[in-house]
N, C-alpha and C positions, 0 to 999 in steps of 0.2 A: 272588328273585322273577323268573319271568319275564314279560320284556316279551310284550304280546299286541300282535297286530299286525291291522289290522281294514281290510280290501279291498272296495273298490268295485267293484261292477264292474257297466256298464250292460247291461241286456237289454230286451227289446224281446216284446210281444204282438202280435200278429198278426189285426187285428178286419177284417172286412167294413163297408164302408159306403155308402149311396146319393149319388149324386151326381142332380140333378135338372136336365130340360132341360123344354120346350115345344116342341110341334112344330106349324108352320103348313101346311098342306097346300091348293095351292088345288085350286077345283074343276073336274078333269080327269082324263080316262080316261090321259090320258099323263104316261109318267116324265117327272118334272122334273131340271134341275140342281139340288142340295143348297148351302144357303150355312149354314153352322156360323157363328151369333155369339157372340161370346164378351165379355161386359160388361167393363167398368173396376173399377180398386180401389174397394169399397162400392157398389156397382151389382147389379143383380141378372138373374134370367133375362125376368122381364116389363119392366124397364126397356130392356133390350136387342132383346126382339121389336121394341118396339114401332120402334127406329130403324130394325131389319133391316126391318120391314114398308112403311116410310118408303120404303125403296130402291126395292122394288121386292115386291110381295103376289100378283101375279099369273103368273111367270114362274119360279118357285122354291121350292122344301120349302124350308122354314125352320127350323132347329133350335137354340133358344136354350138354353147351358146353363148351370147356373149356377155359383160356384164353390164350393169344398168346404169354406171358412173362414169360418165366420160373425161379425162385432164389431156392435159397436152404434156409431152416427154420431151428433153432434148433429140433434136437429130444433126444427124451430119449430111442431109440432104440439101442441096440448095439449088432453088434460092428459100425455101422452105424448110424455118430452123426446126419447126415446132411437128411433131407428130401428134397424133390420139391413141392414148392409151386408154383403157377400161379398166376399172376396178366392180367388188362384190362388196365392199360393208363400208361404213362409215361410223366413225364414234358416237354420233350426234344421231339416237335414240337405234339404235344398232338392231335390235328386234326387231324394227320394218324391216332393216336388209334383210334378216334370216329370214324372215317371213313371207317376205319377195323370193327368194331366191328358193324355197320351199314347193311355195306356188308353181314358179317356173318348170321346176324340176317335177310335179305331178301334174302337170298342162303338157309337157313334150311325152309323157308317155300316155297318157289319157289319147292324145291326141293320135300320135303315130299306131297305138292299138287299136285304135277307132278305123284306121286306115288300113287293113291287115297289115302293117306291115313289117312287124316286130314278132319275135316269139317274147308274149310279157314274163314268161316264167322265167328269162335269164338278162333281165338289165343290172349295168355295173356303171357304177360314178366313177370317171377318172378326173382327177382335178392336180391343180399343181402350184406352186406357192400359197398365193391367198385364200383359192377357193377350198383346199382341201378341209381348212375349220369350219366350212360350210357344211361338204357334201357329209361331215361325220355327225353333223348336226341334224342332216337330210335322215341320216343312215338308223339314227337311233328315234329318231321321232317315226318313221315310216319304213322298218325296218321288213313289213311284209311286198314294197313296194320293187325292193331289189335285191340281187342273190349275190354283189359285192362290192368292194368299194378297192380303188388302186391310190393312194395318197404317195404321190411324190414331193419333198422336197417342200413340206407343209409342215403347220402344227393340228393340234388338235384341240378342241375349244377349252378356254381356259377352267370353266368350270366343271372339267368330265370327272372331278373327281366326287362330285356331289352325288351322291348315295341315293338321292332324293328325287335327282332326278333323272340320272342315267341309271338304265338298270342292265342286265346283262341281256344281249341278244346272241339271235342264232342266225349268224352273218359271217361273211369271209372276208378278210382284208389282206391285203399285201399292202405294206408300209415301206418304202423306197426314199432311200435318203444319200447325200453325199456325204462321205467324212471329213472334207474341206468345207463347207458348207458354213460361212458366216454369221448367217440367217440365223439357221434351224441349227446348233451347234451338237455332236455329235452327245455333247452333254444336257442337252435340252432330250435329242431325240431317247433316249434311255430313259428319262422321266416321262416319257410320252407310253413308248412302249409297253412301261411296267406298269403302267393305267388301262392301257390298252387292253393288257393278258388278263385283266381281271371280268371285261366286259363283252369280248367278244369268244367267243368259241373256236376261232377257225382263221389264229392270223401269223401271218409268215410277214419276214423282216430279208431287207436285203438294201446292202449300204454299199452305194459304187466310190472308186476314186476319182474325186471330182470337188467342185464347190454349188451352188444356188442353181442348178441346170437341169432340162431334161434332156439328158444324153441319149443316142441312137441306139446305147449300148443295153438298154435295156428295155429296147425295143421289142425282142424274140421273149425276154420273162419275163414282161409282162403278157404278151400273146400266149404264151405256155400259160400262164397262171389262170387267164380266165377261161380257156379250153378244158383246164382241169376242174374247173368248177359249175360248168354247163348242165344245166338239169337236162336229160336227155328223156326225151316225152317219144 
């Protein structure tokens, strides 16, 4: 008898899917700068307006998106225990997420320039826990696309110290972290940093008292910081 021998082999479909933003637009005849916020793990597009609108609601298109993985969180709502939360990456081939999340992020400005409605020469990724390993992902692969990046409360991609393939760009960041901060531990953020100064040109650091949060309190620096960075045309 012969032995049958029985092959796995993985393949993969190919689906289209929406991804969904909000967009704030105040009231003026003139292009604005564009600030892309991008929520934390279980967070969502309207929990994110509302801090990006915190910043600053009068001086910037606001485009909150949200991300493409939906779970469910505890809640203390009832009779409804279960919330949805959104996440941006997943382990399980993790390159689609950044690749997704790339895409997204050159579709919302594509899109909103297409519409006057942006000045393009001053968009800035704000992100916050999970996404911020994203948008530094965004930052350095498309780095002619935006004039900064605000990381609260985030890390920065595990491999940025590869020579190979990060190279040094001419970009601004403000890096905001808490010193209670469990997560991202004041001794994580220092190793991030001193990777950091090596690659960007143009980055300021400021660390609140606090733990894993975006506080109101740095709500005014961050509005200062991207005002000081506005290409004025």
């Amino acid at each position: 008898m012969t032995d049958v021998i029985i092959m796995i082999k993985e393949k993969k479909t190919i689906q289209q899917i929406s991804l969904y933003y909000d967009v704030y637009i105040p009231d003026s005849d003139n292009k604005k700068p564009l600030l892309i916020a991008l929520h934390g793990y279980g967070g969502n597009k309207k929990s994110m307006m509302i801090i990006a609108q915190g910043i600053n609601k009068q001086d910037y298109v606001i485009a909150s998106l949200q991300g493409p993985y939906q779970h469910f969180l505890p809640s203390e709502l009832t009779p409804n225990p279960l919330r949805p939360g959104f996440g941006w990456i997943t382990k399980f081939k993790s390159d689609e997420s950044i690749e997704l999340h790339h895409n997204s992020i050159k579709s919302i400005i594509e899109t909103l320039k297409n519409e006057n409605r942006i000045d393009a020469d001053n968009v800035f990724l704000l992100g916050f826990s999970q996404s911020v390993s994203l948008n530094y992902r965004f930052a350095f692969a498309y780095p002619e696309l935006i004039k900064g990046v605000i990381a609260t409360n985030g890390g920065t991609p595990g491999d940025l110290s590869n020579a190979d393939k990060y190279r040094k760009i001419n970009l601004s960041v403000l890096h905001i972290s808490g010193n209670q901060d469990t997560i991202y531990t004041p001794k994580i953020v220092d190793q991030q940093i001193t990777t950091l100064k090596l690659l960007v040109n143009d980055l300021e650091i400021f660390s609140f008292d606090g733990g894993h949060e975006f506080p109101p309190k740095t709500f005014p620096i961050i509005d200062k910081w991207i005002k000081g960075k506005i290409i004025k045309t």
